[in-house]
N, C-alpha and C positions, 0 to 999 in steps of 0.2 A: 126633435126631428132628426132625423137621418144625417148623414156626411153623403154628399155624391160628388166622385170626384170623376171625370174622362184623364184616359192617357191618352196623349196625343203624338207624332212622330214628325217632325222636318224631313217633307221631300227633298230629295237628291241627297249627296254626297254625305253630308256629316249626320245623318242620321237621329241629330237630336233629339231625345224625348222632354215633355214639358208636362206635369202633372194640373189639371185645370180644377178648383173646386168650385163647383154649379153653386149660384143662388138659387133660393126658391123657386122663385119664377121660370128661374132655367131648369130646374129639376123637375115641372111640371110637362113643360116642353121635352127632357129628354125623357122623360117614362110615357107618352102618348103616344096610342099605336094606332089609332085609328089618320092622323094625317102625317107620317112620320117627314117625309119628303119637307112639307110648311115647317113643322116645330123645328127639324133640323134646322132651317136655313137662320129662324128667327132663334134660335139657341146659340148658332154661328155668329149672330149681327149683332146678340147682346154681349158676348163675350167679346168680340173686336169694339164694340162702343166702350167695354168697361176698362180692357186689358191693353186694348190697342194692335191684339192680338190675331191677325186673320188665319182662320183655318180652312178655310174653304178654297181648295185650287194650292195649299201652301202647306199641310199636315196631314197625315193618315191617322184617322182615329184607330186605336186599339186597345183599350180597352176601358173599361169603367169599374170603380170603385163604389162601395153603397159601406159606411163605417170602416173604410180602412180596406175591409177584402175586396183580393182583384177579380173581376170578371174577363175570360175571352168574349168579344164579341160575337165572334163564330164558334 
């Protein structure tokens, strides 16, 4: 199977970036384009349940990884 990684960016000031690698489950959520809006949120909920990690309202996504290469989102 694949590597799928998001970058991710800390709003405001320090700009942190933090590199996320998707489980399965979350990699099925983040490649679904028919409800992207749902999969986002439940992508969002399993990573702060696993990482402890909230990104919703707290990171800007920028980009995604699939084996290491970067993807722009836009």
């Amino acid at each position: 199977m694949k590597s799928y990684k998001i970058k991710v960016q800390l709003r405001g000031g320090s700009g942190y970036l933090e590199t996320v690698e998707l489980t399965e489950k979350e990699v099925i959520w983040f490649l679904n384009k028919n409800d992207i809006n749902g999969c986002w949120t439940k992508l969002c909920q399993s990573i702060e349940d696993r990482l402890g990690m909230r990104i919703i309202g707290h990171f800007n996504l920028i980009s995604y990884f699939i084996d290491d290469e970067e993807f722009p989102l836009h």
